[in-house]
C-alpha atoms as a printed R data frame, in Angstrom:
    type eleno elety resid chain resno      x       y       z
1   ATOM     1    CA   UNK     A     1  0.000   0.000   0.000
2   ATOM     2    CA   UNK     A     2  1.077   3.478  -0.687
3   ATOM     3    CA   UNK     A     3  0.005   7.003  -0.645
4   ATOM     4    CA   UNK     A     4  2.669   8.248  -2.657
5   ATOM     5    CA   UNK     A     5  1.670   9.754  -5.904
6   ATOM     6    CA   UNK     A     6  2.775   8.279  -9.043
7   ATOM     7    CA   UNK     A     7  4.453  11.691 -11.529
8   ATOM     8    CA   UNK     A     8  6.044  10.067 -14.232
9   ATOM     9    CA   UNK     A     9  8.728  12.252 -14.182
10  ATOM    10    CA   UNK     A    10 10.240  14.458 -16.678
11  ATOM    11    CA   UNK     A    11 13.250  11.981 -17.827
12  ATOM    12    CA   UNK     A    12 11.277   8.866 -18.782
13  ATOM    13    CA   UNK     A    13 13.433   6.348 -20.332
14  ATOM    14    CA   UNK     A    14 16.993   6.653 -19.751
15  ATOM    15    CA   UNK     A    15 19.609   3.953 -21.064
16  ATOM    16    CA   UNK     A    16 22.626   3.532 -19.157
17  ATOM    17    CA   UNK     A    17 25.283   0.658 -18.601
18  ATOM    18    CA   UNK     A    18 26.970  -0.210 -15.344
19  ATOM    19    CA   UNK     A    19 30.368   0.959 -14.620
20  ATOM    20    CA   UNK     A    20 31.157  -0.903 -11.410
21  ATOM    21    CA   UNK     A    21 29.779  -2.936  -8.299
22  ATOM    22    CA   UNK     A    22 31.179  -2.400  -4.951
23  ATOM    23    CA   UNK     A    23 30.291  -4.880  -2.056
24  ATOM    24    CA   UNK     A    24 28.785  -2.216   0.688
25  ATOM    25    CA   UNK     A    25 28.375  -4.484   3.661
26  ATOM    26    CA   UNK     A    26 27.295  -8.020   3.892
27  ATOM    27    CA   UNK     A    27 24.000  -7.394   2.517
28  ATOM    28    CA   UNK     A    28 24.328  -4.370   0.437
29  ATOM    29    CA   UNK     A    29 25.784  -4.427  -2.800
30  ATOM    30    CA   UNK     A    30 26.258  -0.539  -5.145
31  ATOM    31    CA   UNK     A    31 26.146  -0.560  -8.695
32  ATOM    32    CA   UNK     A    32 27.195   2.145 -10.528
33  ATOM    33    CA   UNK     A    33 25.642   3.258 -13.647
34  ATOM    34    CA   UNK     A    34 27.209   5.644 -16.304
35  ATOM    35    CA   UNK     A    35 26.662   6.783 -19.855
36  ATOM    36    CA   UNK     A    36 25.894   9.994 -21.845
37  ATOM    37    CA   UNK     A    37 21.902   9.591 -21.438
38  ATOM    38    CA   UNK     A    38 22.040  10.199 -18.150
39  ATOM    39    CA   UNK     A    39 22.730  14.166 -18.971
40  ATOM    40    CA   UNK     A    40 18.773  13.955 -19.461
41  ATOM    41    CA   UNK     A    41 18.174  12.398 -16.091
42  ATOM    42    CA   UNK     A    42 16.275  15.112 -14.318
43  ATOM    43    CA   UNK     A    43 18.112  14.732 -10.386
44  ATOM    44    CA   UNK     A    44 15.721  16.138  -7.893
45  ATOM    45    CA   UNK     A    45 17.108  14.141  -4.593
46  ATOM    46    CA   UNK     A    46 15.451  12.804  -1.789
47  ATOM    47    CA   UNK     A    47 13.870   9.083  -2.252
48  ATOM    48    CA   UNK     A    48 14.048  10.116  -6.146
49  ATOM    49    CA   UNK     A    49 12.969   6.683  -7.709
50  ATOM    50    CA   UNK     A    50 12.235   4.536 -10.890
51  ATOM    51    CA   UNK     A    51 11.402   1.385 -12.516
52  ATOM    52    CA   UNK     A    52 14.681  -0.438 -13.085
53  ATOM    53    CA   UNK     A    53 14.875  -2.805 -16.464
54  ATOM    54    CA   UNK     A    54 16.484  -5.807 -14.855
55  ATOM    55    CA   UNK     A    55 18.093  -7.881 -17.790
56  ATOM    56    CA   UNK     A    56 16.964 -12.093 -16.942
57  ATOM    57    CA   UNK     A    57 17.421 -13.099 -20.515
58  ATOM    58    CA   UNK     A    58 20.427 -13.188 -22.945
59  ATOM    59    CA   UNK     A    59 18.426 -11.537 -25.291
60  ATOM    60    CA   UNK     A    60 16.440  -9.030 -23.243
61  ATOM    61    CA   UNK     A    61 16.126  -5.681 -25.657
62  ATOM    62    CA   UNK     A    62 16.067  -2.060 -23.871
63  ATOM    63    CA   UNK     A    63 15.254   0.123 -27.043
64  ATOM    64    CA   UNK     A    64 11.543  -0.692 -26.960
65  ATOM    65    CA   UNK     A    65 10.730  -0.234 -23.506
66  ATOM    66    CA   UNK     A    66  7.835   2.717 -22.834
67  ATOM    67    CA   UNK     A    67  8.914   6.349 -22.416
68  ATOM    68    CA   UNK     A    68  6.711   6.214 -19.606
69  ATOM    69    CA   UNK     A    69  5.216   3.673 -17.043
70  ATOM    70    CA   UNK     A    70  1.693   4.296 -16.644
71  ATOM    71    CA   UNK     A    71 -1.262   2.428 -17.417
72  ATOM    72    CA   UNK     A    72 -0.449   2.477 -21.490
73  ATOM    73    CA   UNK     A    73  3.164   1.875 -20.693
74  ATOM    74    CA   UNK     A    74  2.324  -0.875 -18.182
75  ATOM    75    CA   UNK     A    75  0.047  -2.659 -20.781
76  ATOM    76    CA   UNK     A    76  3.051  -2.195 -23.980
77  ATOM    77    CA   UNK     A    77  5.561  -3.417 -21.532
78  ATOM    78    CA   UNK     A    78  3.271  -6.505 -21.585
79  ATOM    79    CA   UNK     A    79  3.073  -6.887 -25.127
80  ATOM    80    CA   UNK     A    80  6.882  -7.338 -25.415
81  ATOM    81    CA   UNK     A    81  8.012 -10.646 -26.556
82  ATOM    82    CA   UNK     A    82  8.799 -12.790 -23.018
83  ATOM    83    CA   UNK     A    83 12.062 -14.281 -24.158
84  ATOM    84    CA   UNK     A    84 13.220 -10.476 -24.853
85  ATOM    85    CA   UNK     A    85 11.300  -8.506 -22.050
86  ATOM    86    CA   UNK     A    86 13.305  -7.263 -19.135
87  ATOM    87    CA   UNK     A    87 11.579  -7.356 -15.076
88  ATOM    88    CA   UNK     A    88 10.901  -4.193 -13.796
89  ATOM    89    CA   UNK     A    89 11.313  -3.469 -10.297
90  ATOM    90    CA   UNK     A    90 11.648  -0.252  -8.261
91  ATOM    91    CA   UNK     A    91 14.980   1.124  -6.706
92  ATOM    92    CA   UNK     A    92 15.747   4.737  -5.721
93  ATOM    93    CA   UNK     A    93 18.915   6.711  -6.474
94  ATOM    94    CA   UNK     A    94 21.494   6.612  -4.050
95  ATOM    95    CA   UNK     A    95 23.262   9.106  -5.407
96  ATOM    96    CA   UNK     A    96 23.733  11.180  -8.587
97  ATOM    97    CA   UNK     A    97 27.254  12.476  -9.629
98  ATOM    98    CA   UNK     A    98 26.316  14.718 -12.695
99  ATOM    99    CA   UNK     A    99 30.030  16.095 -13.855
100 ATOM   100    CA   UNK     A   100 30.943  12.028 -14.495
101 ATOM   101    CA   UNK     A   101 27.323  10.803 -15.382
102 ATOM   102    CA   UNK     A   102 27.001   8.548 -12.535
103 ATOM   103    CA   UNK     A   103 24.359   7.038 -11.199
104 ATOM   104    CA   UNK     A   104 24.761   4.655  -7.655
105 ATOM   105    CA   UNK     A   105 21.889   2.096  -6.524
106 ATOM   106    CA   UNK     A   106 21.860  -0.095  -3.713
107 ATOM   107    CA   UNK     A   107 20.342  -3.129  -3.641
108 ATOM   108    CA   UNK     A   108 20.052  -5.558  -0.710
109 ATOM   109    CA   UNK     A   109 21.023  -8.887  -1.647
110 ATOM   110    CA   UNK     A   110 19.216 -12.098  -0.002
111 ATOM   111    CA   UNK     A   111 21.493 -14.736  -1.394
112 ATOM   112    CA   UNK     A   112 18.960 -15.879  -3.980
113 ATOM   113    CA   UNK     A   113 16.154 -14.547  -3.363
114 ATOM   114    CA   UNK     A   114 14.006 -12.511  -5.604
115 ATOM   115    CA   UNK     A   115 15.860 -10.829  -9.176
116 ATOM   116    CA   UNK     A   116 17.286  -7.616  -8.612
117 ATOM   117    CA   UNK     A   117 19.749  -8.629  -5.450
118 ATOM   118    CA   UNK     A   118 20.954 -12.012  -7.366
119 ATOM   119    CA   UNK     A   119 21.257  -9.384 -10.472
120 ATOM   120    CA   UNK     A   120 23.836  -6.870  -8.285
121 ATOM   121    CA   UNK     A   121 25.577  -9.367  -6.651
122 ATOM   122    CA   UNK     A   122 27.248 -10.729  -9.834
123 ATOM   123    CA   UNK     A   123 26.534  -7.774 -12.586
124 ATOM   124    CA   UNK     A   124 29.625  -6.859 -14.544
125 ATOM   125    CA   UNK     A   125 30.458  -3.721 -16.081
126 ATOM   126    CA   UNK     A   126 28.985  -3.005 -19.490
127 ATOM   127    CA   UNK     A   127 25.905  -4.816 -18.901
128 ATOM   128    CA   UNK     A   128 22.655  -2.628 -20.129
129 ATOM   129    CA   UNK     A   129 20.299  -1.601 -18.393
130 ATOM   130    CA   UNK     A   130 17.135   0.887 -19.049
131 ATOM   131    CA   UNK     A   131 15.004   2.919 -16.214
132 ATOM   132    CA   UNK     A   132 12.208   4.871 -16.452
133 ATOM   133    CA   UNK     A   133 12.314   7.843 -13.761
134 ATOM   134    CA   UNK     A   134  9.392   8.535 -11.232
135 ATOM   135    CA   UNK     A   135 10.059  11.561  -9.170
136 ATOM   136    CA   UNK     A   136 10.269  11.678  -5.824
137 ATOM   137    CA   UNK     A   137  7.556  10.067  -3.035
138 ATOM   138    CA   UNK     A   138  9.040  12.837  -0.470
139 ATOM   139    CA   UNK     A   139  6.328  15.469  -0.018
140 ATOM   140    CA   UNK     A   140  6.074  17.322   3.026
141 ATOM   141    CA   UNK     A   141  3.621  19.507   4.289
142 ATOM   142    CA   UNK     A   142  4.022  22.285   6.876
143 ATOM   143    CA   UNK     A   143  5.560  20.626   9.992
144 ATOM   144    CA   UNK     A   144  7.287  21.158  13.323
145 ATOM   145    CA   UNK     A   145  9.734  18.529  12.735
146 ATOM   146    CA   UNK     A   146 10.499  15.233  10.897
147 ATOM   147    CA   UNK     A   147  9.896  11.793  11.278
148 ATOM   148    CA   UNK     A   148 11.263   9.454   9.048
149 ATOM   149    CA   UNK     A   149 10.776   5.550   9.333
150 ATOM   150    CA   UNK     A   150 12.309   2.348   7.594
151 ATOM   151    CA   UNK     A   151 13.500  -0.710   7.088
152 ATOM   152    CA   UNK     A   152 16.839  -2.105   4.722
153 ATOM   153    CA   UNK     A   153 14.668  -1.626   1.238
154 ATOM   154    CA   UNK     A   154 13.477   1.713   2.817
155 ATOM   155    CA   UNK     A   155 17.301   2.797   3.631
156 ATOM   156    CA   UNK     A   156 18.360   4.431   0.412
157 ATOM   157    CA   UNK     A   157 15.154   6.363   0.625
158 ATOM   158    CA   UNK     A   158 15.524   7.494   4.104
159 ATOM   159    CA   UNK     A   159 19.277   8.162   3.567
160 ATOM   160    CA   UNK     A   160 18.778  10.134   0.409
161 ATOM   161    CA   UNK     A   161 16.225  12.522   2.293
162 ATOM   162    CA   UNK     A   162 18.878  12.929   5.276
163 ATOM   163    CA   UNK     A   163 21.108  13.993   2.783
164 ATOM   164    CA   UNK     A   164 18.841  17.014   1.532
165 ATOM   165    CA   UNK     A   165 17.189  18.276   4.440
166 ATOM   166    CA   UNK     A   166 17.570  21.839   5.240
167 ATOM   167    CA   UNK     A   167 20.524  21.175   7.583
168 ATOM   168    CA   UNK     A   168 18.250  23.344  10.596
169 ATOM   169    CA   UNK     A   169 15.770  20.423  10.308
170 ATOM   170    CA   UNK     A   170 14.974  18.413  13.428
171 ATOM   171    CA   UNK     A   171 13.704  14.974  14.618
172 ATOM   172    CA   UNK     A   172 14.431  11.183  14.892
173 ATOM   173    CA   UNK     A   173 15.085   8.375  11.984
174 ATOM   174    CA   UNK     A   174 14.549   5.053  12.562
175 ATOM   175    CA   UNK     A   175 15.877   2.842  10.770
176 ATOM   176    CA   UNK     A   176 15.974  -1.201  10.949
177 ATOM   177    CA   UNK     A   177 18.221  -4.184   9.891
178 ATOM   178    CA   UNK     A   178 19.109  -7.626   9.681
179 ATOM   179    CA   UNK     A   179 22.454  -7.783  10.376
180 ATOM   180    CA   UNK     A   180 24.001  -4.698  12.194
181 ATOM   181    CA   UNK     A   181 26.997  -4.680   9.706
182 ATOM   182    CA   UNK     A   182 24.714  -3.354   7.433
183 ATOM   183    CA   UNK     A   183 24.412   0.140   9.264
184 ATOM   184    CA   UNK     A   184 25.804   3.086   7.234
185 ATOM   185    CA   UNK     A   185 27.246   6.354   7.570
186 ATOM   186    CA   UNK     A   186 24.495   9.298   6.776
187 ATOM   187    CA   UNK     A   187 24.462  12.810   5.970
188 ATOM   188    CA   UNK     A   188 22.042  13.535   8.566
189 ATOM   189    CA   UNK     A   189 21.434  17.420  10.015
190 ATOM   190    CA   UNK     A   190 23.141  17.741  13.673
191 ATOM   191    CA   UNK     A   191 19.501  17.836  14.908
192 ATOM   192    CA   UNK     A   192 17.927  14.834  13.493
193 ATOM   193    CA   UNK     A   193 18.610  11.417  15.817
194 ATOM   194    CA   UNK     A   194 19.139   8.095  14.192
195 ATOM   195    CA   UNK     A   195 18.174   5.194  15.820
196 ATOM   196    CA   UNK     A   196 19.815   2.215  14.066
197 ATOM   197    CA   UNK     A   197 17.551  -0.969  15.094
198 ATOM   198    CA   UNK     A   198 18.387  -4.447  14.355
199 ATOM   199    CA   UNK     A   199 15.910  -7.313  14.056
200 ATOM   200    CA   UNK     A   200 16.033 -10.892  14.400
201 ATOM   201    CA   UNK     A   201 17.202 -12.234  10.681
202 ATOM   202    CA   UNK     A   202 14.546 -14.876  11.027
203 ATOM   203    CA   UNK     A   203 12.022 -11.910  12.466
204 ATOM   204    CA   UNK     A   204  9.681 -10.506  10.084
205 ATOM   205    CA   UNK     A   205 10.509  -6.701   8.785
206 ATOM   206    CA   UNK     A   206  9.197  -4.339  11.886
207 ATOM   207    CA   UNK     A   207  9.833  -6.660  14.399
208 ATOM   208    CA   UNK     A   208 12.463  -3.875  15.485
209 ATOM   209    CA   UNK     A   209 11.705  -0.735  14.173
210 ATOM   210    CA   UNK     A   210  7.640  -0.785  15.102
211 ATOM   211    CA   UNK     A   211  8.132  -1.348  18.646
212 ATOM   212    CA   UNK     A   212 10.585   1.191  18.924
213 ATOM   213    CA   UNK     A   213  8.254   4.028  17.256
214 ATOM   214    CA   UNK     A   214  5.468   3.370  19.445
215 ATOM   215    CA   UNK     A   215  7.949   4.033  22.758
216 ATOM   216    CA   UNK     A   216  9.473   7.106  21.031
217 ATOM   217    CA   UNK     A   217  8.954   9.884  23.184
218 ATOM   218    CA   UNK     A   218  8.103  12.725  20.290
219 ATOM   219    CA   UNK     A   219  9.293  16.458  20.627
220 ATOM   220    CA   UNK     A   220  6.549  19.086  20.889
221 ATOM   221    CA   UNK     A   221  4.923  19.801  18.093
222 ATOM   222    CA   UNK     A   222  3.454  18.271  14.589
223 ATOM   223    CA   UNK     A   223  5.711  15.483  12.409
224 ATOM   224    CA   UNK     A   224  5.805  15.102   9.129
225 ATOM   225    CA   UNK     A   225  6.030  11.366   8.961
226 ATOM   226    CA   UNK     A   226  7.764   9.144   5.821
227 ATOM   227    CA   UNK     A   227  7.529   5.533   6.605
228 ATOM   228    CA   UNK     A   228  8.987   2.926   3.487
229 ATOM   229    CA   UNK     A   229 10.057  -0.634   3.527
230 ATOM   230    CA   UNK     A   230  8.297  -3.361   3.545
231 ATOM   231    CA   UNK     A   231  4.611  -3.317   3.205
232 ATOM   232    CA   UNK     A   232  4.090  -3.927   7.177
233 ATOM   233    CA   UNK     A   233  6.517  -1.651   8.106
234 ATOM   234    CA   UNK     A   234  4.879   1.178   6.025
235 ATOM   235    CA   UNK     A   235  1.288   0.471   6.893
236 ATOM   236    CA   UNK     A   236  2.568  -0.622  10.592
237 ATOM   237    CA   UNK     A   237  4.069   2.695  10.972
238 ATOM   238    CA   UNK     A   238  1.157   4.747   9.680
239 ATOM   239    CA   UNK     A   239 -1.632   2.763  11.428
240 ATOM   240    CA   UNK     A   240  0.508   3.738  14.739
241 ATOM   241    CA   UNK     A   241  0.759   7.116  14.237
242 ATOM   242    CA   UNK     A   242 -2.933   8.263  13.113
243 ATOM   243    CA   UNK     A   243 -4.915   5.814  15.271
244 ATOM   244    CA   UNK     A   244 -2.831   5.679  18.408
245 ATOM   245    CA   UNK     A   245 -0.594   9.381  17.663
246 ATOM   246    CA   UNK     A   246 -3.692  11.273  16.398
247 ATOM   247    CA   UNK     A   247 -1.201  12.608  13.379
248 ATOM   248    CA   UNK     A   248 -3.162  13.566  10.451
249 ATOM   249    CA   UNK     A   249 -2.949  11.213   7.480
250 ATOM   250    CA   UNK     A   250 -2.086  14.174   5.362
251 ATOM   251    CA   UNK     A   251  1.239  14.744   7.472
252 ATOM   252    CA   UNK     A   252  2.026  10.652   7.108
253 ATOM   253    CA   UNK     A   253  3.620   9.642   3.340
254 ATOM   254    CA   UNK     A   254  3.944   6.208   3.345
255 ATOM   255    CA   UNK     A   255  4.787   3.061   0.507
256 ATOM   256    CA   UNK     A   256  5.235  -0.105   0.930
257 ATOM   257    CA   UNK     A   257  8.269  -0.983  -1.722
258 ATOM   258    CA   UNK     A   258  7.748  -4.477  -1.154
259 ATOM   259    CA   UNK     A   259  5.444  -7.442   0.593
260 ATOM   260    CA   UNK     A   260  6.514 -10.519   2.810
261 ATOM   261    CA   UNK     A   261  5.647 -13.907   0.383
262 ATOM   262    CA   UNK     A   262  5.786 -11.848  -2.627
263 ATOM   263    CA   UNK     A   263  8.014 -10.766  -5.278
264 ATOM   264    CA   UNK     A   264  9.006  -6.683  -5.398
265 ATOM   265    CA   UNK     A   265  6.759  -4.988  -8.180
């Protein structure tokens, strides 16, 4: 579930190839993407995301993909030969370096499990890839201070809005893993907390992070909440804070990026 609106961003389809992969932490793997179409990529920050074409065939094709991914682009993604169509899943940019025309993405790797961590984990350079920009989901609305919830998949979203936050910006992110290796260094403002939580690995996503929202003792005033991750850590997170917080759902952006028992979209 998410309340985050869908914009179809100015850049549509941009081609790139990857230029490297770096092995982050145990679970997190960075691949960089480069190439002269990225000069069109139209970098606004934040949790700036997009549909990633994931190649799973030898002969997966990139130039026919939709300029855009909305109903109509949805339904001629669909009409694309199987043996030659790409999977699309969502990823946000981790950062964008526009003087080289570099792109990074993290992706948390599960062994096997699902396509684009198995992808990262053993992508070489010079392999294609195609993504169709989205915008951002970060939309605040007039707020005392900021609350900003996630899990692993939500971390590169919740890091990327640290990042750009007017650096007088206060409040608390919490933020929860698998494996505490995993943690990262963020650009967040001196008066913003981070609360790294870790979870059981065999615990299902929130087992760490919910509990510790509902005993966070909140500074005065009204959040502005962004809660990502996994589906029951986003709709967790939100159910807490309008039923039990009294926040207003218009102060509360929240997406579920992926859901327990199911493949990523």
């Amino acid at each position: 579930m998410s309340n985050i609106a869908i914009t179809h961003a100015a850049s549509g389809l941009v081609h790139a190839t990857v230029v490297r992969r770096e092995q982050l932490s145990p679970h997190i793997v960075r691949v960089t993407f480069g190439g002269p179409d990225l000069a069109r990529y139209d970098y606004k920050g934040f949790d700036q995301w997009f549909r990633l074409a994931i190649p799973v065939h030898a002969d997966d094709r990139f130039d026919n993909l939709p300029q855009r991914f909305g109903m109509g682009g949805y339904l001629k993604y669909l009409t694309l030969p199987k043996g030659t169509r790409p999977e699309i899943r969502s990823y946000t940019t981790r950062a964008f370096r526009r003087d080289e025309l570099e792109l990074d993405v993290d992706f948390v790797v599960h062994g096997t499990e699902g396509v684009g961590g198995p992808w990262a984990a053993s992508v070489e350079p010079g392999a294609e890839i195609g993504f169709i920009d989205q915008g951002c989901g970060w939309a605040p609305v007039p707020a005392d201070w900021t609350l900003l919830i996630g899990d692993e998949s939500g971390l590169p979203a919740v890091a990327g809005v640290l990042r750009d936050l007017p650096r007088d910006a206060r409040g608390h992110a919490l933020i929860e893993v698998f494996d505490a290796r995993d943690q990262q260094e963020l650009e967040a403002p001196e008066n913003v907390t981070v609360h790294w939580l870790v979870r059981d690995p065999a615990a299902e996503p929130g087992a760490a992070v919910l509990p510790a929202l509902r005993e966070l003792d909140f500074p005065d005033g009204t959040p502005y909440a962004f809660a990502v991750g996994e589906s029951g850590v986003a709709t967790g997170a939100r159910r807490h804070l309008v039923n039990d917080r009294g926040i207003a759902k218009t102060n509360v952006t929240f997406c579920g990026y992926w859901k327990r028992g199911r493949a990523a979209s």
